[in-house]
C-alpha positions as CSV (number, residue, x, y, z in Angstrom):
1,X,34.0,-79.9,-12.3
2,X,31.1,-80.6,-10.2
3,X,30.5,-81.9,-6.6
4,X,26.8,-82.4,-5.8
5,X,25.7,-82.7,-2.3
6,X,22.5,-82.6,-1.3
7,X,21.2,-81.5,-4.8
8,X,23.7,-78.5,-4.8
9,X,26.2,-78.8,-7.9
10,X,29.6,-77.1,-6.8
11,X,31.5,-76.5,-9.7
12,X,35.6,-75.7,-8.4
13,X,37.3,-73.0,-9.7
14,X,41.0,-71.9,-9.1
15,X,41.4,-68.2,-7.7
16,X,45.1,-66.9,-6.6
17,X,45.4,-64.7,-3.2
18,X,48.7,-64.0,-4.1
19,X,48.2,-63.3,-7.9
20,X,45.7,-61.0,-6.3
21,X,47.5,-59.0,-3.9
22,X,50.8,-59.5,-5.9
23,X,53.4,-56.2,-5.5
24,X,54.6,-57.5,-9.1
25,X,54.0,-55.3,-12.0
26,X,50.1,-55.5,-12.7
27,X,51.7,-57.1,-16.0
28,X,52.9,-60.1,-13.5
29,X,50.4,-63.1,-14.3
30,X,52.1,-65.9,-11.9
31,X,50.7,-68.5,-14.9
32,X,53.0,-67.6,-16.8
33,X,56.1,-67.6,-14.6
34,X,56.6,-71.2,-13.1
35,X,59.7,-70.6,-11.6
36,X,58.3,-67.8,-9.6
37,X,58.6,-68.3,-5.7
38,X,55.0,-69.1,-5.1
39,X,53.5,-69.9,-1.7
40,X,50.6,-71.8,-3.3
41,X,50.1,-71.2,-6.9
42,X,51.3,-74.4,-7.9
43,X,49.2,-76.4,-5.6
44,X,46.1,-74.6,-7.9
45,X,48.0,-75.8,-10.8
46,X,48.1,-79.1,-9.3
47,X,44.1,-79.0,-8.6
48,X,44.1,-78.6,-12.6
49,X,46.6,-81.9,-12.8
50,X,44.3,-83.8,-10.7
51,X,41.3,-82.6,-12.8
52,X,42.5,-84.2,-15.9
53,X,42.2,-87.6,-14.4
54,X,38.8,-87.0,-14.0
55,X,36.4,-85.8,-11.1
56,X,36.7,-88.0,-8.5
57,X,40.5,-88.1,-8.5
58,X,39.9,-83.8,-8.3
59,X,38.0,-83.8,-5.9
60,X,40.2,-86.4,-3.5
61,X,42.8,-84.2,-4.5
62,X,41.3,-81.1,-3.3
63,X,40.3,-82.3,-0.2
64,X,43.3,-84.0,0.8
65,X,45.1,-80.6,0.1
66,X,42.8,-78.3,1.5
67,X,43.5,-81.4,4.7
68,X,47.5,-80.8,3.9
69,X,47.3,-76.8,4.9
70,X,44.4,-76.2,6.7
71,X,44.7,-79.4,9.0
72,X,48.7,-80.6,8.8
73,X,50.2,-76.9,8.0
74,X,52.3,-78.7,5.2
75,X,53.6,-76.2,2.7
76,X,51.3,-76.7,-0.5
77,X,54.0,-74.5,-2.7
78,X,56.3,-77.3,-2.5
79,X,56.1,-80.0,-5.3
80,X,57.2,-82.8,-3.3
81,X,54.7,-82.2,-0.5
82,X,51.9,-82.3,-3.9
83,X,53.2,-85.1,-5.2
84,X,53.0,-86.7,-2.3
85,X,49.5,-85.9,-2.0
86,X,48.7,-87.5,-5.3
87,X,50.3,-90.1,-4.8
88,X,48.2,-90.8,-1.3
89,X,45.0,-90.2,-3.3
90,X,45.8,-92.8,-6.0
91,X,46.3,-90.7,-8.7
92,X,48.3,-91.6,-11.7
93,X,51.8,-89.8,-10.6
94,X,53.3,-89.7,-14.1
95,X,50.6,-88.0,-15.6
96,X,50.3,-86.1,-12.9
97,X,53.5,-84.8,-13.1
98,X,53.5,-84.7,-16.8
99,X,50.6,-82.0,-16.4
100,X,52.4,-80.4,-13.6
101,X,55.0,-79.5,-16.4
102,X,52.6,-78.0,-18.9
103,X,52.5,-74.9,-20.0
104,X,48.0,-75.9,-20.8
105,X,48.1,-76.5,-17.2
106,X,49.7,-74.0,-15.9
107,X,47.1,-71.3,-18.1
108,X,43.9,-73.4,-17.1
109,X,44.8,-71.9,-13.3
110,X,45.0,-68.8,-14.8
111,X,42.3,-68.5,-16.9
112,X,40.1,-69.5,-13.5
113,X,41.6,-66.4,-11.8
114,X,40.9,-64.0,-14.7
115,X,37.7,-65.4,-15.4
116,X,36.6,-64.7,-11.6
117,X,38.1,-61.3,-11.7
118,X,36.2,-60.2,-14.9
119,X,32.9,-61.5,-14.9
120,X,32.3,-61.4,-10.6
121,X,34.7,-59.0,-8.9
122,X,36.0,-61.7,-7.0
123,X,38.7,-60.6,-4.1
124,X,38.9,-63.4,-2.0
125,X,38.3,-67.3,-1.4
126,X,36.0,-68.6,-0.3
127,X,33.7,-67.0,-3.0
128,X,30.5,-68.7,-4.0
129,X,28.6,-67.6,-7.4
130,X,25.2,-68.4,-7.8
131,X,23.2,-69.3,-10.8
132,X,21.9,-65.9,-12.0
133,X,25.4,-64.4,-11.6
134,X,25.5,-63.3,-7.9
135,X,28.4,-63.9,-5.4
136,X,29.1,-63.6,-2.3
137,X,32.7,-63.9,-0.3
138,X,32.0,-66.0,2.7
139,X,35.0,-66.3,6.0
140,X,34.5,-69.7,7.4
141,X,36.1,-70.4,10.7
142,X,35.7,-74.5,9.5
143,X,33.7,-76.3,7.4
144,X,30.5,-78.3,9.3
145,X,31.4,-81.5,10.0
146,X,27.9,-82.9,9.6
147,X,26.3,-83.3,5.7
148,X,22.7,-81.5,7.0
149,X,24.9,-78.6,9.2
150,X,26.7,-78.1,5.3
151,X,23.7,-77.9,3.3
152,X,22.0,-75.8,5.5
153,X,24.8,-73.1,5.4
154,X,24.7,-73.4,1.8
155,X,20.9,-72.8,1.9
156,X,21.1,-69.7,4.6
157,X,24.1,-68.5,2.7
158,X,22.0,-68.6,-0.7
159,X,19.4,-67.2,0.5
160,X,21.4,-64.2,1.8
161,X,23.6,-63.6,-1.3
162,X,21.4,-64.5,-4.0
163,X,18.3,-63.3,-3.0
164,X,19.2,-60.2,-1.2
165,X,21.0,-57.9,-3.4
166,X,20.6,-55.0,-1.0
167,X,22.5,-57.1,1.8
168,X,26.5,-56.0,1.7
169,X,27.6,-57.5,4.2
170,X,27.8,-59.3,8.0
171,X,30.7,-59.4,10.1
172,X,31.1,-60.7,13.4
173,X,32.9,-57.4,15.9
């Protein structure tokens, strides 16, 4: 899946919080336990849904979620509440719900989250990888508003985490 703005490719992948700082048995893989009382695993599962009917429904689907809990506070673990998201951004709802239901779906969220784990020691979202490999966890208070004010985090944070591998980190007091 890629996004490009401003000649930057963004390629979305799923990562789980909660799979990540589960108290389940490090056996526990929340992919593979649907029926598990997740606060948002199945809205990443639904990010895979929407990516099946192709990249523009994804990414109106992502944004309109992202809008859902960051903006509305709606609860994104709650089906209804997602398919009523896809249903706003004109996706095909019974396929959408088809995928919801299966099991493909459910391990193409999970394969995400292992995949980040193993091959970049990711911890936390936002998380951006780079082209040679190199990533960087970034806290954003909000996303710029303005297209030039994005592109020119991107740039600074690029610079920072790809080019500067003695940097650790920069935190605000």
């Amino acid at each position: 899946m890629a996004e490009v703005e401003g000649g930057i490719s963004i390629q979305w992948k799923t990562f789980s919080l909660e799979q990540q700082n589960s108290k389940e048995s490090p056996d526990f893989m929340m992919w593979e336990n649907p029926d598990y009382p997740s606060q948002g695993f199945m809205a990443l599962v639904a990010a895979k849904a929407a990516k099946n009917q192709g990249e523009s429904s994804f990414l109106r689907f992502h944004r309109a979620t992202f809008k859902a809990r960051h903006d509305e506070g709606k609860d994104i673990g709650d089906l209804e509440v997602l398919k009523e998201i896809a249903k706003q951004t004109d996706l095909d709802l019974v396929r959408f719900e088809q995928d919801m239901a299966r099991d493909e779906t459910w391990q193409a969220a999970g394969e995400d989250h292992t995949e980040s784990k193993k091959n970049y020691n990711i911890f936390g979202v936002p998380t951006l990888v780079f082209e040679q490999g190199e990533s960087v966890y970034v806290k954003l208070r909000s996303i710029p508003e303005s297209r030039e004010e994005r592109i020119s985090l991107f740039e600074l944070i690029s610079n920072m985490g790809a080019k500067r591998p003695y940097l650790l980190e920069l935190k605000r007091p």
